[in-house]
N, C-alpha and C positions, 0 to 999 in steps of 0.2 A: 676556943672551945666550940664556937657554934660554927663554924667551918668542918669542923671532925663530926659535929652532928649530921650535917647536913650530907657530908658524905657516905655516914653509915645508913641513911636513909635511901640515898641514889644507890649503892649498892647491895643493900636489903627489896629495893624493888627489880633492879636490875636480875640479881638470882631469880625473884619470883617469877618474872616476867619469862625469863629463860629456861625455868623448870615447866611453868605451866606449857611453851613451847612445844618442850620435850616430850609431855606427855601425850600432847593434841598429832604432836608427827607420828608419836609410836603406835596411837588409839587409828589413824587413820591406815596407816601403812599395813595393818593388821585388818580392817574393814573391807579397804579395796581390793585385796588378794585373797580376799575369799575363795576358792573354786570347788565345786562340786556337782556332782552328776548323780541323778538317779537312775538307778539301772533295773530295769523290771519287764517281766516277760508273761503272755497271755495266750492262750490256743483259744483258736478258732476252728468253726468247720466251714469250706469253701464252698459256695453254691455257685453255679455257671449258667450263663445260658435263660431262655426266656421261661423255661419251665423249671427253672433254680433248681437242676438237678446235684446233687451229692458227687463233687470231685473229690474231698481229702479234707483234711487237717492240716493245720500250720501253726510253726509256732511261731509268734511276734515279741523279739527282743526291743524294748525301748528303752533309749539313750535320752533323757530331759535332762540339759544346762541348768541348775535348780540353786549356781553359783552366782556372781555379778561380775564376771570378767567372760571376755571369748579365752574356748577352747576348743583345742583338735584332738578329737579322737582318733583314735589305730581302731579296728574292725573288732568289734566283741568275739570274745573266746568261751569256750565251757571249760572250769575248772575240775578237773578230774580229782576222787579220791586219793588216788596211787602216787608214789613216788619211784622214779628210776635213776640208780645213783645219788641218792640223796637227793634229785629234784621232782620238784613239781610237776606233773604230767597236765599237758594241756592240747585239749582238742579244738580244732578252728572249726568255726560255727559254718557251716555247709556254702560253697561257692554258688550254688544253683541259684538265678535270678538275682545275681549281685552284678550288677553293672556299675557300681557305685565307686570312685576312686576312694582311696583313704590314705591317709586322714582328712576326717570333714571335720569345716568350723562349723561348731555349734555357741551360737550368741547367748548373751541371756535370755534363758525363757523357751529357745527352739529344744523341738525335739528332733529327733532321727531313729527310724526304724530301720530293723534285720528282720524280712522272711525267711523261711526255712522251712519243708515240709514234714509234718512229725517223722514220716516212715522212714527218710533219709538221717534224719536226727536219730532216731532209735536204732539203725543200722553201724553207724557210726560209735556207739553208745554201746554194743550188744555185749562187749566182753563185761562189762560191770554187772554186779548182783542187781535185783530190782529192789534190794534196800539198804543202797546207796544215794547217799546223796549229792547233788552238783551245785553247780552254782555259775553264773553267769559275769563273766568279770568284762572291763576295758580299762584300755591304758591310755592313758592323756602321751599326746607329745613328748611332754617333759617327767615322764617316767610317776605319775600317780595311777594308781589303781582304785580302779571303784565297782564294788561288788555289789550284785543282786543280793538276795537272800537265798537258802539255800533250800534246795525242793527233792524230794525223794524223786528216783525214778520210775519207780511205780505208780507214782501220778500218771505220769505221761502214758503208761502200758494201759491204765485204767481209762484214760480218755478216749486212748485209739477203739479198746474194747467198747468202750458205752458207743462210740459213732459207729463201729461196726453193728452192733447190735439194731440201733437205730436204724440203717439201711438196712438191716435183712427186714425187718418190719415193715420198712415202706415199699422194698420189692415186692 
């Protein structure tokens, strides 16, 4: 009898020992593969030159790894309202001053920007109403998507207006 004891004990720690295992593989496996990106975007106005004359506007899409693994991103896109054919309409965020190859690793922690200047952005953009809304997406390598939040279009017409306004003043 104490032999059948002693076995139900080696294999009562045995299970435990290999559940606890179990859990510590699953708990990490779920830690490490975390990935996530923030996606967020901000206008500026451009000033040039030694007397910081008024060129323009721009807008600044930023990409922050905000994951703990590297990932590569495809070029941010603007998601459109509309659908054609049952799909999603999506417009590419303006080639001008993109020298940049993609996809770029982004590490834990790095960021990466898109310029782009309002006027060519709102050209692109002009067949939508000004209250609609967009929103600013990218796509990982391996097929995730991670979206800004989504912003009316009549921001950005209100911006350009207030910077214009701004330089007729200081003309």
């Amino acid at each position: 009898m104490a032999v059948d004891d002693i076995k139900l004990v080696l294999m009562t720690i045995g299970v435990t020992v290999g559940v606890i295992g179990l859990i510590l593989t699953i708990r990490n496996r779920i830690v490490d593969h975390k990935e996530n990106i923030s996606v967020s975007y901000a206008t500026r106005a451009v000033l040039v030159g030694p007397n910081m004359d008024y060129a323009g506007i721009v807008i600044k899409v930023f990409l922050l790894n905000s994951g703990n693994k590297n990932l590569h991103v495809n070029r941010p896109y603007l998601r459109t309202p509309y659908k054609k054919d049952g799909f999603d309409q999506f417009e590419m965020i303006s080639k001008e001053g993109l020298d940049q190859k993609y996809p770029v690793k982004l590490e834990p922690g790095q960021e990466h920007s898109v310029e782009m200047s309002l006027e060519s952005f709102l050209r692109s953009v002009s067949y939508l109403k000004p209250y609609r809304r967009i929103r600013f997406e990218v796509r990982t390598s391996n097929g995730k998507i991670f979206k800004s939040k989504k912003v009316f279009i009549r921001s950005f017409i209100k911006q350009r207006e207030l910077h214009e306004t701004l330089q007729a003043k200081d003309v």
